[in-house]
Every structure is written in structure tokens, then in C-alpha cells.
N, C-alpha and C positions, 0 to 999 in steps of 0.2 A: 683342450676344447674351450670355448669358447662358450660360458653360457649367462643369454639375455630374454625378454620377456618382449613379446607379439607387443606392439604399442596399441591396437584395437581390442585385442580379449585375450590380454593379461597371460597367458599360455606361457609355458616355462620351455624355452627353446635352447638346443644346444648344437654347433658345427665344428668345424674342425677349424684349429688357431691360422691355417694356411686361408682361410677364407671372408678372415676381416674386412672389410667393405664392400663383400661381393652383394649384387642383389636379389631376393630372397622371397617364397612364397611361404605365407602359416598355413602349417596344413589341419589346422583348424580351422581359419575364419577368411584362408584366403586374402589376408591383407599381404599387400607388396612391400617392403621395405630395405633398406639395406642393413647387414650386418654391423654393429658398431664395430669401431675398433679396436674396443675395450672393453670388453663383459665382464662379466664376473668369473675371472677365471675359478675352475673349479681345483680343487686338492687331488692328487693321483686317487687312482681310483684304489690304491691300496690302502689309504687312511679315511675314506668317504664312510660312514654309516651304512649298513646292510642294505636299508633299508631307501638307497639313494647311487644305488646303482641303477647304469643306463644302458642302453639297447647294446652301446657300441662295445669291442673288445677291451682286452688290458691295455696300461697304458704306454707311449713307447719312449724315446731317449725326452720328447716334448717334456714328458710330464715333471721330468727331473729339471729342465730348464725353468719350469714355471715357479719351482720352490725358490728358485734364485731371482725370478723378475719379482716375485712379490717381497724380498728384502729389499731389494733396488730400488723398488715403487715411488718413496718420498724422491730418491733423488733425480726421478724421470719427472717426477710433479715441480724441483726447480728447476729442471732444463726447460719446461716448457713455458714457465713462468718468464724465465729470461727471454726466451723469444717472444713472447708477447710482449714486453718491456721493447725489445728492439726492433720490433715493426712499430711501435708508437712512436716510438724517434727518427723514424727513418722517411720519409718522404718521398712522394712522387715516382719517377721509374725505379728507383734503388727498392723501394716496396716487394713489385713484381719479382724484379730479380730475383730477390733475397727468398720471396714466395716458392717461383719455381725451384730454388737451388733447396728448400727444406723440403718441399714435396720430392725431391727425387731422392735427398736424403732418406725419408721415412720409409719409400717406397722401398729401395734400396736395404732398408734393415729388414723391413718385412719380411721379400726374399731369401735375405741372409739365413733369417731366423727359423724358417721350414721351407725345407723345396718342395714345390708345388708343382705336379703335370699340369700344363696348361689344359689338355683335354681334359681335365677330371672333371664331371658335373657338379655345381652346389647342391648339396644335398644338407637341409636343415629336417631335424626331427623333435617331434618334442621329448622333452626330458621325463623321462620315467621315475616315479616315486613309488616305492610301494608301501602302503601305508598302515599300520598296524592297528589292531583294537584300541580303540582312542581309550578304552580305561586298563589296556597294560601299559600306558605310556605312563611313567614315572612323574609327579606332579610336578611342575616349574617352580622354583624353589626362588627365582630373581625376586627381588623387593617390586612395586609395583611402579615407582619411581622410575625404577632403571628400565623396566619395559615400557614405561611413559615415553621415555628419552631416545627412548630405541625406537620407539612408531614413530616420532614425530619427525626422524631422518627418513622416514620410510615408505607412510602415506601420501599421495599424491593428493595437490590440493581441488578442491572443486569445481566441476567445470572442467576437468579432464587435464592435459599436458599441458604445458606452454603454448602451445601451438593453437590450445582451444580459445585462450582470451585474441589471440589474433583471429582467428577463424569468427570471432563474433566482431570481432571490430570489423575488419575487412564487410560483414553480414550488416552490419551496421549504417559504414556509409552510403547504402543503394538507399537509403531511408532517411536519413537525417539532414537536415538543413537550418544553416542560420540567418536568421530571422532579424530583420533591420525594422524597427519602427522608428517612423520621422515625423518630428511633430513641427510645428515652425520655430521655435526654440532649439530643438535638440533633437539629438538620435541616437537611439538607448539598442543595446544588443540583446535578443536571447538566442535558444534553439529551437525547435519543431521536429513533429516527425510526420513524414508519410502515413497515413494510417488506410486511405483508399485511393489506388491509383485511377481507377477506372472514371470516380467521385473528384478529383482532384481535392480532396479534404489532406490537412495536417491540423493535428495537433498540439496545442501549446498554454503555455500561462496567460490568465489575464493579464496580469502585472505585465508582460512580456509586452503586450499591445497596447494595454492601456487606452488610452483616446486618441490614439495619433492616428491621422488623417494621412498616412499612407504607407504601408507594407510593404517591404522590399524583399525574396524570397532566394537566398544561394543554397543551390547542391554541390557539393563537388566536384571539381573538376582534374583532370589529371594531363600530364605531361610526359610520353615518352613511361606510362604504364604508372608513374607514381603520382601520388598524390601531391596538388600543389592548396598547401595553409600558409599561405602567406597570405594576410589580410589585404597588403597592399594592392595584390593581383583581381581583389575582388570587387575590392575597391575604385579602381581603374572602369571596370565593367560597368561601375554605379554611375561615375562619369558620363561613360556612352549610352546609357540607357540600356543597357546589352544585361537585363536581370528578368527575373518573374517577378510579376506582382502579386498581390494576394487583398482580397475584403475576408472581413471579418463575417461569419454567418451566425453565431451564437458566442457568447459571454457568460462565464458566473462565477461572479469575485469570492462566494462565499466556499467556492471549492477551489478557487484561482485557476480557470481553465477555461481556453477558449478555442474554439474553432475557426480555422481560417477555409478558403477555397483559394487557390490559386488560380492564375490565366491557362497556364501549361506543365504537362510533366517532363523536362528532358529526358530522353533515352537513356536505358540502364537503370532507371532510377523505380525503385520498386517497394510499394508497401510493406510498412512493418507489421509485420502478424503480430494482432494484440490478444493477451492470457486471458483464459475465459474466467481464471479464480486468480487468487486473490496468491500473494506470495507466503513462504514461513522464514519464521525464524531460523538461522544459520545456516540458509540458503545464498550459496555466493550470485553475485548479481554483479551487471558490467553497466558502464553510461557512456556518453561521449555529450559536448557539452562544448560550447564557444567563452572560453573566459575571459573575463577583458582581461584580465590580470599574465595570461600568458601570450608571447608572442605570436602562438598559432592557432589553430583554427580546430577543431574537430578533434578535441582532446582526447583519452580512454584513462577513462578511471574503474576500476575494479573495488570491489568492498562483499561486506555480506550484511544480510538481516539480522538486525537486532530483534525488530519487535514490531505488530501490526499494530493498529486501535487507533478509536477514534478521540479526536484531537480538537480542539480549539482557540485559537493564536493568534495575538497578534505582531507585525512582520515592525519593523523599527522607521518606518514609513507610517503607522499607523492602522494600514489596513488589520481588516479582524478576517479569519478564515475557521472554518469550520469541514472537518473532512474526516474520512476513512485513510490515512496517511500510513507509510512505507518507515520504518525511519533505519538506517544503515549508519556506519563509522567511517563510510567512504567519502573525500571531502570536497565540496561542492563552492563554487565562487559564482559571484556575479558574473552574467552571461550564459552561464551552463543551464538559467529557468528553464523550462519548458523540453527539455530535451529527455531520452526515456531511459526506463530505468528498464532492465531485460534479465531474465534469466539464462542457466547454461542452453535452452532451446534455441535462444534469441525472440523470444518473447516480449512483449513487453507488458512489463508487472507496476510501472507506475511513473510518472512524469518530474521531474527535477523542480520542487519548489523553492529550496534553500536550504542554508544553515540553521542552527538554532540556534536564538540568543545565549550568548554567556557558554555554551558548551562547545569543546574542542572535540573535532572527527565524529560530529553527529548532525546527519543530514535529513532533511525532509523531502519524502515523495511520495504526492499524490496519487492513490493507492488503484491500480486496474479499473476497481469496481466503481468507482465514482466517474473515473473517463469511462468507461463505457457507457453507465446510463444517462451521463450528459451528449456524450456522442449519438445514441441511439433515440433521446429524446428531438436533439436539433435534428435529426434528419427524418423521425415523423414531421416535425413541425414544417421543415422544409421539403419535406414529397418526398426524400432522398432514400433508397433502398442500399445501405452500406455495403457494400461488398468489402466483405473483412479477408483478408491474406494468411495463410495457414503456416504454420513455421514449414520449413522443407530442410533446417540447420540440422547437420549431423555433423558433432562432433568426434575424432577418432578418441576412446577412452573414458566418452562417457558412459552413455546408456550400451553402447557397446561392447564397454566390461564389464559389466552386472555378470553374466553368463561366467565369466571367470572368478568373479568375485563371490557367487552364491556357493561355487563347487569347493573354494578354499575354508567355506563356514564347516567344512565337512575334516578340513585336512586335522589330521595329530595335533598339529603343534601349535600350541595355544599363540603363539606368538602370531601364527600366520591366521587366525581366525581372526586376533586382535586386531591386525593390519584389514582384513578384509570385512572386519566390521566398520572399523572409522573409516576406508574409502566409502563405504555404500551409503554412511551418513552423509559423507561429502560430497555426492552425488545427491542428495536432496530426493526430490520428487520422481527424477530421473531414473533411481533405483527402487522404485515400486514393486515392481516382480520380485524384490527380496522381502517384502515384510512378511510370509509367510515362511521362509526358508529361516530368518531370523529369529521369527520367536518360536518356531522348532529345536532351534538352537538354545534358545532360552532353558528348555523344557530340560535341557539336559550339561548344559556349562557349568564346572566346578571351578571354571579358572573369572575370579573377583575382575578383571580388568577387563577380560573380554563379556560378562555380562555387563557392565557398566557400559562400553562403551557401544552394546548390541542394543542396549535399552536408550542410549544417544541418538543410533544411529534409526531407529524406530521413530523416535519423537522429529528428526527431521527429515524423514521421507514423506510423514501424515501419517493421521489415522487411517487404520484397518478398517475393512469393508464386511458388512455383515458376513463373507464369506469365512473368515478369521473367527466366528463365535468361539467354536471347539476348541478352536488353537489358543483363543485369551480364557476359555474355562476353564483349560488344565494349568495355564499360568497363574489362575489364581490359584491353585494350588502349590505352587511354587515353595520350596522349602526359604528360598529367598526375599527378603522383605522387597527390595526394589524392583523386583520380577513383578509379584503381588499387584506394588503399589500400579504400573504401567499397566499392568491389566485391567484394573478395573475403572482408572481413567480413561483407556482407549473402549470400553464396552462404555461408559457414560457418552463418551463422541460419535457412539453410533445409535445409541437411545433405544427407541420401543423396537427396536429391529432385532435389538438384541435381549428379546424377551426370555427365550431359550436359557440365558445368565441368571435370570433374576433368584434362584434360590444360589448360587454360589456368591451372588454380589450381596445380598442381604448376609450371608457367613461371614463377608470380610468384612462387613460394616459392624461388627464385634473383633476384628482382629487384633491379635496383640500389639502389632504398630500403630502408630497413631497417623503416621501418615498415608497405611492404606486404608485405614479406615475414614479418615478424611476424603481420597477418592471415593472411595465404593460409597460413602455417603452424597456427594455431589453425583455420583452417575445413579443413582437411587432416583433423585430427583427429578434427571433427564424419564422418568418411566413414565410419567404422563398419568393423568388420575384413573385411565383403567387399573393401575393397580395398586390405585390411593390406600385399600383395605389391607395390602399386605407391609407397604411401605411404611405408612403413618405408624406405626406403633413402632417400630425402629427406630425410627427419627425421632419421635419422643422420649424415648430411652437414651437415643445420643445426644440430646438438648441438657444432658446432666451429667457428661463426659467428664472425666477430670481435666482433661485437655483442651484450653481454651480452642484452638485450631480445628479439630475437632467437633466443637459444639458451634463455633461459627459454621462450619462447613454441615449440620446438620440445622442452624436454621435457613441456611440457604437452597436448601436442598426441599425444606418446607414452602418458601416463598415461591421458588420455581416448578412446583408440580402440578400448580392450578387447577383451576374448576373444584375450589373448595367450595363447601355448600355451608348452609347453617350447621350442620353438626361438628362441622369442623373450629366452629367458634370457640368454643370454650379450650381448645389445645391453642389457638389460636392467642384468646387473653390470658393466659398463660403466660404465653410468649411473651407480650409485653410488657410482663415484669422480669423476664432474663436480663442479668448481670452484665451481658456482652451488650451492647451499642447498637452491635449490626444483624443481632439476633431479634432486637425488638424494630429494629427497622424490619426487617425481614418479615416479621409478624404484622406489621403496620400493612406494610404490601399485599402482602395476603389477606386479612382485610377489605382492606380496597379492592380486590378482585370479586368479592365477595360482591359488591354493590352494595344499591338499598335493600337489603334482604340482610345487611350485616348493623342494621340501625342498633338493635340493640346493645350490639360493643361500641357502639360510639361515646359513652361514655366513659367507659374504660381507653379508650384510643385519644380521646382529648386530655386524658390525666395525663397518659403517655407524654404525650405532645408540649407538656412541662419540663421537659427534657430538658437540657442544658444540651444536647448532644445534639448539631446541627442538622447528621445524617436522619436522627432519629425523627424529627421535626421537618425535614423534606420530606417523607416516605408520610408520615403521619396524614402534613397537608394534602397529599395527594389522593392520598385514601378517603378523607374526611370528605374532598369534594366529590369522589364518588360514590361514596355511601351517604351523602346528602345529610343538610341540617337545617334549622334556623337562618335567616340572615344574622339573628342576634346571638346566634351561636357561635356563626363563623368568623362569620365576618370580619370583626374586628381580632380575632384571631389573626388571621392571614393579613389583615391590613397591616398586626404588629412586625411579623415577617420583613414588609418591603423597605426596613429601615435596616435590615441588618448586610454586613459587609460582604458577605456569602451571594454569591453570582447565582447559582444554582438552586438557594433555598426561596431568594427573591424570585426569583423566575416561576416556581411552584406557588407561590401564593397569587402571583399575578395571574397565573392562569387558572388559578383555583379562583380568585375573584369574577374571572369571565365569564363565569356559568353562574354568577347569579344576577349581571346584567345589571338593571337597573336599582334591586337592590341593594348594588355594591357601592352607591353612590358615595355614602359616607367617606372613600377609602379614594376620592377623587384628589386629595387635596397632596396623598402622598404618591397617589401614582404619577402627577402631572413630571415633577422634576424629575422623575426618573427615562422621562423623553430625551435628556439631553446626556445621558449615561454612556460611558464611553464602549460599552457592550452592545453589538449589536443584535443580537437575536432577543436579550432584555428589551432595549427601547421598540423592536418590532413589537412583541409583546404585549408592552404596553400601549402602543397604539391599538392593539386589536381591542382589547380589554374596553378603553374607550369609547370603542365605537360599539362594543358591548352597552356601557352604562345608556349610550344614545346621548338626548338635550339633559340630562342630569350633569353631562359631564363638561359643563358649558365656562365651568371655573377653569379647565385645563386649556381653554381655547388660546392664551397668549402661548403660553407652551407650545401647542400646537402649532402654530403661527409661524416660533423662531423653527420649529423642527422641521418642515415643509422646507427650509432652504440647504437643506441635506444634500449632498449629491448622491444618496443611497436613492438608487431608484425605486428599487422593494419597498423600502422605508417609506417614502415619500407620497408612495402608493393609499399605504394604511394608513399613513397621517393623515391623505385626504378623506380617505372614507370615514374616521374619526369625524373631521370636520363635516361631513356632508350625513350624517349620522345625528349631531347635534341640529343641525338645519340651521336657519336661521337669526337662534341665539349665536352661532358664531360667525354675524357680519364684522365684525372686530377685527377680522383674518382678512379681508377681502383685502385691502392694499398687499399682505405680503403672495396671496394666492395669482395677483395680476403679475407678480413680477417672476414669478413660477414657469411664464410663458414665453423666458426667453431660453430654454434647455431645449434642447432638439428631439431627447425624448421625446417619441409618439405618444405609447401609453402614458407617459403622467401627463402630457399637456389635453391630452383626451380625458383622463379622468379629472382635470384642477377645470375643466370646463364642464363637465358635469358637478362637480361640488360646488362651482359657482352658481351655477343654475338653480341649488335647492338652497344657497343661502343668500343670496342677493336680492331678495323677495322684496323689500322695500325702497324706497325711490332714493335713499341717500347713496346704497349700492351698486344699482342702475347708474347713477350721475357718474359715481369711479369706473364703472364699465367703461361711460357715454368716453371721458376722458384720455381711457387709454386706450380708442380707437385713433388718439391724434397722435401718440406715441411716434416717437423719429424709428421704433425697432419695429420692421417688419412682424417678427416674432409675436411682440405683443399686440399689437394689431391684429392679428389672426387671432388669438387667444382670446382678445376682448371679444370680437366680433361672433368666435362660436360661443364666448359664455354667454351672451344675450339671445343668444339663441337659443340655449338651455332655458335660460331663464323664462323665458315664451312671452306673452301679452303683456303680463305684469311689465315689460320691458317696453311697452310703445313709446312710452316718450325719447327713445333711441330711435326712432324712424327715419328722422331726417340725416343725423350721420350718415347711420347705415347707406341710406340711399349714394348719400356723398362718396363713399367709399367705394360702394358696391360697382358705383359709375366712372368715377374718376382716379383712385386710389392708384400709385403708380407701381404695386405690386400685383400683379395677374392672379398670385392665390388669396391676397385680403381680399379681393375686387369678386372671384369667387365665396367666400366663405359668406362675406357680406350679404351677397347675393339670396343664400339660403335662410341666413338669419332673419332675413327681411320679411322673407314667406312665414317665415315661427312666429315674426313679433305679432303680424298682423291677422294673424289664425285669430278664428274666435274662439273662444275659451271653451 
């Protein structure tokens, strides 16, 4: 007999050895396939276990043959070897030959080996186990190493067969294209994906478009059914003009992602269905990507998730980015930007931003959640109702064996539980419908490797759904420490829903491990202050844990339960004398939630804030400016802050300065240079802050001045309302604000003419207005012309220009803008 396994739902099938490649129905799942050649021969059924007999009779003269192919085995493995050696050396017709001359040979033994009725029907059945009380089976006695070494021959990897990473490329290229921007210098490659076909929208990196002034858009094309990546071919096209083009409809460098519209979609060519959440860890994930670095076109690389979280970085170009980012071991080059990142659905879970500096086989991608709400914000902006694409990918092996995979959590032997718990983790998300079958499993597994790897394969499918209470209740009962510890982190990930938990999680928030009781103290947390009164007094008792980990994880668990009130204060300043760092930060926080209603720990929280400890001294500032003080209290507190090297602690003071406005003015002299900080969310910041203090902050105006020539358009925005905030103590600015007017940007040249407007109030400003109406740049010309416009009457001694301009100017839009300015100047006041 002949026995192999359904390649859709895992079914344990067996035929007769005469029927090696014939083709074949499961009579489970109804998948078609052929018979291998080579199964896994079984042993006579005289030496098989009781317990692993099959429907069919004794065995006949076959079975005695078989004891003799399976000694033979290695030397059929070098016969075959050698003929793969000699079709590598053989070329052209001799190939075929030699082809057909071994296929009649094999065929030919086949025969040999059992004669076959030609009439006899293929009859496959599945193979019969009969399976005994799983605790009269004898315990597995293998070290856990050697059944390590034995799953890891034996597990299929994620994302199903071989077949599955082709079946998602092949799903791939109806969606992806490489993307040419050409600028008059140069022409830089990335990728893009379809994301609405109906929309003609792709998706891609800033960086990818950058400012080039024209978008060139390839799908793939194919030749005689196959793909053709030869750049050259596409290249050729670029020539004839024979491409799509594509504008840019939205931009945002601080997540590096942009959206393009294309002219046209060619046929065949179909939206990529994008993930509505967010990807996990040890989830394998596939891309495809144009690298200059390799000869062709529409690569496929495969990897898995390391780790989600938010990120900010900057690229060795200098840009800064800021994001929700993917980050994977799978390896990424210049070109592959912009191209997606997908699950085994063929989803797409995140967009291709790069490698990371200095780290080998660690990649960055742009995380779902971020291209969604930039996608779905440009397309309010621009009227657009996205019509998103639904995956329709089935893979044979994936979510299609769960059903074979959940019955084998049932089988005796612990080995085949083991195997069928690390595929189910390797199926990720896809194996859903096991997490209740799994941790029933839990409830009752003696065998060390298969809990291990059931409580893996758990953490990478997701958390359990309120439905799962019962089932994580009695785990926390678990005679098992690592059973325990996964229970009561997965009841923390489903929070107040899993209120029904709350006396079994308060139990194990005294357990003898330290690390379930670290969970069960963070999922305490997640309870929310309806049940502050049973919580609190737990959490205070574990704030004196002998376990540092522990006592962190209980003042974290403090900081995140919020809606503390005043009587919470005094466990509160407590807190801020704990030993731990991040427990007096934690307390800080808490605090601060508190608001002005927590004034009177504020002097206890500014001792705090003497801390040498920087986390402790961020949480602090942050708190102190919500529970409000003195300017003479704070003030120059936080002003001491924005000298320190600490990106994140400077950040909190600065924005702690912005809420008191004018009287932070003291604090002008050190926030000015920090405009020129090579941080960009810092130097935004600081300009808000600025335009906070108003005309007090009129010392910072050179500052301002150079920082307005930014090409951050964000930036550039706030620096003017800085300026236009001060009013006209910063006429100082006016020469670098005229030259602001030659960016094509609408918004900032819209807003540097409103800021001109409120500071150009006296006639030495006007005259630099009057001047760069004569300007050789177009550009500026308009710009003067609406700032005198702004500037209203105060500006008539501009009249006669204007007029000059408005009539003869040999631009049609100064000649316009003029036009209206002329009515401003000459309004009466």
C-alpha cells in the first residue's frame, strides 16, 4: 500500500502500490489530485501496531517486496541523483530522448513490480486509526530535543505548500507595478500596488515620487503565457510612449506614502485587497518588488514578522519618518520602495519602506493601518468613495487544513499533537477556529513540548475572543506555570469583557510564578476603574513584590486603570518614592490624569522630577503641566529640560511650555535654536510653542526667518504662523518671507501672504513688497502682489505699481492677482 496525505485537509490516505500516479478523489474534502509515486510505504500489516490497522485485508507477496525496497531506498536515491546529473549535461534533442527513454523505463518497472487489471477502478480510502485512551498511552520518554528535531522535518511551513508562495505571487502580479519617476536630471525606480481599480488609485512611497514632474506606470506583461522581466522590454515601450502615466493626488513624507491616479487600468490587471488590521508577529508574509540591484523585474521575496510598533527614523538621505511600521528578516533593496507587503490571504499588511541602517535581514514596512487612514483621508479630501477589493486567495493547505489539523489535537500521540500544534501556529491568523480546540487542549496536555508549542501556536494566531472566557478560567487553573502565565495575558487583551475572570485573575496576581503574576497584574489593569475598588488594593500589595518585574508590571497596571480621583492620591505619592524608575514614572502619569484636582501632590511630584532618571522627568513634565502650576514654578523647570540630549524629554517640556503661552516667554531664548534641530516633530513643536508665546517671542524671529526656508511644508506652515503671531515686531523676516514665493506650494505661499499682511504694517515693508513686484520670477511677483493685498490700505503707496502690473505685466496670473489687490489697497479702512 501506498500511504500519503490529502494536500487540502491533511487526511491520512492509503491505495494500492499498483496505483502510483493514477488520479484520485478525498473522500473527505473532495480535492482532486494524483497519487504520488512514493508514499510512505507502510510495514506488513503483520508488524503495524493494533492499533493502526486498515479497512483493507492481509497483506500479499507485495508486502514482503516492500521490506526489500525500503533496504534498497538509499541506492534508488543515487540512481536518481545520477540522472539528474545527466540531464544537466545533456542538451538539446539528446534531453527529450533520454526523457522519454527513462519514463518508459520507470513505467516499465512499475508494471514489472505489481500487475495491474487495467479495468480495476482507483479506489483511495482514508487510512483507519483506532485510537486509544490518550492516558493508557505510555508517556513519550524521547528527550525534547530529539522531538524538536523530528517536528522540524515534519511541519509544513506557513502559508501552506510550495505551491502557496507561488499561488500568491502569480495573486500578486494582477496588482503590482513599477513605478518610474523622472525628474530632468534623473529617473529613480520604485514599486506600487493597485489598491482601487474602479478609482484607478495605486499605492506607493513618497520617497518613491518624490518631486518628479512625471510618473511612468508598468503592469506586467506576458509572452506566450509567461512572464516577461526583462527591464529592457519595458524600456523599449518607454521609448514609444506606449506606458500609463500617473499624478500624484496626495503625499505624506512623515509616514512616506503617497498616492498616485493613473490615466488607465489594463485588462487583467485587478486590485489588491488591503487588511483591515494590522499584521502579528511570526506571521509569514510574501512581497514582490523592482530592485535595481537585480536583473529582473517583479521579484518575490518571502520572510515573517518579527515585531509591530511605532517607529521613528531617519532614512540615510536624511529624511525623518514617523509611523506604525511592519518590521520582517525578509531582505529588501533599493527599488522594491513602495511595493506591498501581504499575508498568506494575499492581503496586503504593509508597503515596502527599506532596510534598516546598520542591521543585516531587517526590513521596514509601512504598517496597513497607516496606508489606510492616509488612503481613506485623500479620498474624502478628493470626493473619492474607495472601493476596496476583498481577497477571494485560497490557498490549498492553508485555512483549508485547520479541519485536519484541530482532529490530530485529539490524536494519542503526542508527537502528532506536536506536529499539529506548530502547523496551526504556522498558519497564523488563518487558523482561528483552532484557538478554542487549542487551549482545551491545554486544559489537559502532560506532554512539555506539545504545551509549549500549543501555547506558540496561540500567541500567533491572536488573542481569544470574549467567547474563550471559560476556556482561559480554567487555564488559569492550570497545574502548569506557562499555561497560567498565557491565560491571564490573553484575558488582559480582551479587558472589561472579561469581567466574568476578574476573581480568578486577582488569584493569580498572588501566584507562585513571577511571571503569571506579572501578567495577571498587567491584565488587572486593562479592568478599567469600574473595578478600581477591588483592583487597587492588589496592586498595592504587588508595588512591594520581591520581583523587580513584577513590581514594574504592578505599577504599570496602576498608571493604566485611570479615572483615579483624589483618593487615589496618597497610593499615588507613594508611588513616587518606589525604587523602580518606571514605577515612579508610572505614578507621575497617574497623576497627571488626575488634572488640577491633583494640585496638592504637586509638590511631591516636582521633588520626583529631581530625578536623575530621564523617563522619570518626562512622565513628571507632563503631568505637572496638567495639573497646572505657577509660571515661577514651572517654568523654568521645563525651560531646564530643552537643553538636554533626550529627543522625547525636550519634546515634553516644549509642549509643556505651550500651555502657558505668553508667560513662557522667559524660555524664548532656548527654544529659538532649537528650530534648526535635525528632529522634525521637535522643531514643529517648537514653532507651535512660539506662536504660543505670540509678540513676546520676537527674540526668536532671525530663527524663524532661516527656518521658513525649509522645504518641510508642515514646518514651514507653523513657522509662518509663529511669525504672523508675533505681527509686526517680526518685520525683520520680511526679505526672507518674499523669497518663500517662489515654491509652488499653494498652501505655504497662501499662508507667507497672509503673514505678510499682519507684519508688513509699516512703509519700510511695503517699499520691499513695492520691489519685489519688479522681480524677473513670475512666482514672486504674485506673491508680492497678494501680500499687499493682505496688507490692505496701510499699503497705498503701492498703487501705482500695482496698477502697472495689473495692466501690463506680461504674466496673465500677476496681471490678475494685481488686479484684486488694487481694490484692497484702495478700500477704505
Amino acid at each position: 500500500m501506498i500511504v500519503f496525505s490529502c494536500p487540502a485537509c491533511d487526511a491520512e490516505l492509503e491505495v494500492a502500490d499498483s496505483r502510483a500516479g493514477a488520479p484520485v478523489k478525498c473522500p473527505d474534502c473532495g480535492e482532486r489530485f494524483k497519487v504520488p509515486m512514493r508514499g510512505r510505504r507502510g510495514p506488513p500489516a503483520r508488524e503495524r501496531e493494533p492499533e493502526r490497522r486498515v479497512r483493507q485485508g492481509s497483506p500479499s507477496r507485495g508486502s514482503r517486496r516492500r521490506d526489500r525496497d525500503d533496504e534498497d531506498e538509499p541506492n534508488r536515491g543515487g540512481s536518481k541523483q545520477g540522472t539528474v546529473i545527466l540531464f544537466a549535461s545533456i542538451g538539446g534533442a539528446a534531453v527529450h530522448g533520454l526523457a522519454a527513454l527513462v519514463l518508459i523505463v520507470v513505467m516499465a518497472s512499475v508494471k514489472k513490480e505489481t500487475p495491474v487489471a487495467d479495468a480495476d477502478p482507483v479506489v483511495v480510502q482514508r487510512r483507519q486509526v483506532t485510537t486509544p485512551p490518550r492516558e493508557t498511552k505510555p508517556p513519550d520518554t524521547k528527550p525534547e530535543q530529539e522531538k524538536s528535531a523530528e517536528l522540524a522535518t515534519t511541519v509544513p511551513e506557513s502559508g501552506g505548500s510550495d505551491g502557496g508562495g507561488q499561488a500568491i505571487y502569480k495573486h500578486l502580479l494582477k496588482s503590482v507595478a513599477w513605478v518610474l519617476a523622472i525628474s530632468p536630471n534623473s529617473v529613480s525606480g520604485g514599486t506600487g500596488s493597485l489598491i482601487d481599480r474602479q478609482n484607478r488609485l495605486v499605492i506607493t512611497n513618497h520617497h518613491v515620487v518624490g518631486d518628479s514632474n512625471q510618473i511612468i506606470v508598468f503592469f506586467p506583461t506576458y509572452e506566450q503565457g509567461k512572464l516577461i522581466a526583462e527591464r529592457d522590454v519595458y524600456m523599449q515601450r518607454l521609448k514609444r510612449e506606449d506606458v500609463i502615466r500617473a499624478h500624484v493626488l496626495a503625499k505624506d513624507q512623515k509616514r512616506d506614502v503617497a498616492l498616485l491616479q493613473i490615466d488607465r487600468v489594463p485588462d487583467g490587471v485587478e486590485a489588491l485587497p488591503v487588511a483591515k488590521s494590522s499584521t502579528t508577529p511570526g506571521v509569514s508574509v510574501h512581497s514582490i518588488g523592482n530592485p535595481g540591484t537585480s536583473g529582473g523585474l517583479w521579484v518575490y521575496t518571502s520572510g515573517t514578522v518579527r515585531q509591530v510598533y511605532r517607529k521613528h527614523w531617519e532614512t540615510e538621505e536624511g529624511s525623518q519618518h514617523e509611523a506604525l511600521i511592519v518590521e520582517t528578516q525578509s531582505p529588501t533593496n533599493p527599488g522594491d520602495s513602495g511595493g506591498p507587503l501581504v499575508n498568506a490571504r494575499g492581503e496586503m499588511v504593509g508597503i515596502t519602506q527599506g532596510g534598516l541602517q546598520g542591521a543585516q535581514l531587517v526590513s521596514l514596512f509601512v504598517d496597513v493601518t497607516e496606508a489606510t487612514d492616509f488612503i481613506q483621508n485623500t479620498c474624502r479630501s478628493q470626493a473619492i468613495i474607495w472601493v476596496r477589493n476583498e481577497s477571494r486567495l485560497i490557498i490549498a493547505g492553508n485555512a483549508a487544513g485547520v479541519p485536519g489539523l484541530i482532529r490530530n489535537l485529539e490524536n494519542a500521540d503526542s508527537k502528532v499533537r506536536s506536529n499539529a500544534a506548530q502547523a496551526l501556529g504556522n498558519l497564523g491568523p488563518e487558523a482561528k477556529l483552532a484557538v478554542a480546540p487549542l487551549l482545551r487542549l491545554l486544559a489537559t496536555e502532560n506532554d512539555a513540548l506539545t504545551r509549549r508549542l500549543a501555547v506558540e501556536a496561540l500567541n500567533k494566531i491572536g488573542a481569544p475572543d470574549s467567547s474563550e472566557i471559560n476556556l482561559l478560567t480554567t487555564a488559569l487553573q492550570s497545574e502548569h506555570a506557562e499555561v497560567r502565565s498565557y491565560a491571564a495575558a490573553s484575558i488582559g487583551k480582551i479587558g472589561p469583557d472579561a469581567r466574568s475572570a476578574l476573581p480568578a485573575l486577582l488569584r493569580a496576581a498572588k501566584d507562585t510564578d513571577a511571571g503569571v503574576r506579572q501578567n495577571a497584574l498587567r491584565a488587572l489593569g486593562k479592568f478599567g476603574s469600574e473595578n478600581k475598588d477591588a483592583v487597587v488594593p492588589i496592586l498595592a500589595a504587588a508595588i512591594k513584590d520581591s520581583n523587580r518585574d513584577v513590581r514594574l508590571a504592578a505599577g504599570e497596571a496602576v498608571a493604566s486603570l485611570g479615572s483615579f480621583g483624589v483618593s487615589d492620591m496618597p497610593l499615588l505619592q507613594d508611588l513616587l518614592k518606589h525604587p523602580d524608575s518606571d514605577v515612579r514614572a508610572a505614578a507621575a502619569r497617574a497623576l497627571g490624569q488626575i488634572g488640577r484636582a491633583a494640585k496638592p501632590a504637586l509638590p511631591a511630584l516636582l521633588e520626583a522630577m529631581k530625578d536623575g532618571d530621564k523617563g522619570v522627568r518626562k512622565a513628571g513634565i507632563e503631568a505637572a503641566a496638567n495639573i497646572g502650576g505657577t509660571p515661577k514654578q514651572l517654568v523654568p523647570l521645563f525651560t531646564d529640560a530643552l537643553t538636554e540630549s533626550d529627543k522625547a524629554l525636550c519634546k515634553s517640556a516644549v509642549q509643556a511650555l505651550a500651555k502657558f503661552g505668553a508667560e513662557a516667554k522667559d524660555a524664548v531664548p532656548q527654544l529659538a535654536p532649537l528650530l534648526a534641530d535635525n528632529d522634525k516633530q521637535l522643531r514643529k513643536s517648537v514653532a507651535v510653542t512660539l506662536a504660543k508665546i505670540g509678540p513676546d517671542a520676537k527674540a526668536a524671529v532671525s530663527n524663524l526667518a532661516d527656518a521658513v526656508k525649509e522645504d518641510d511644508a508642515e514646518f514651514r506652515i507653523e513657522v509662518l504662523n509663529a511669525l504672523a503671531a508675533i505681527g509686526p515686531a517680526a518685520k525683520a523676516a520680511v526679505p526672507a518671507l518674499i523669497m518663500v514665493f517662489e515654491t509652488r506650494e499653494k498652501a505655504v505661499t497662501r499662508k507667507c501672504a497672509a503673514t505678510l499682511g499682519k507684519i508688513a504694517q509699516d512703509k519700510d515693508s511695503v517699499k520691499q513688497l513695492i520691489l519685489a513686484l519688479n522681480h524677473e520670477n513670475n512666482l514672486i511677483r504674485i506673491g508680492a502682489a497678494m501680500s499687499l493685498g493682505e496688507v490692505g490700505p496701510v499699503a497705498k503707496s503701492a498703487y501705482r505699481q500695482l496698477l502697472i502690473h495689473a495692466q501690463g505685466d506680461d504674466d496673465p496670473q500677476v496681471r490678475n492677482v494685481a488686479s484684486g489687490a488694487l481694490a484692497k489697497v484702495m478700500a477704505k479702512p
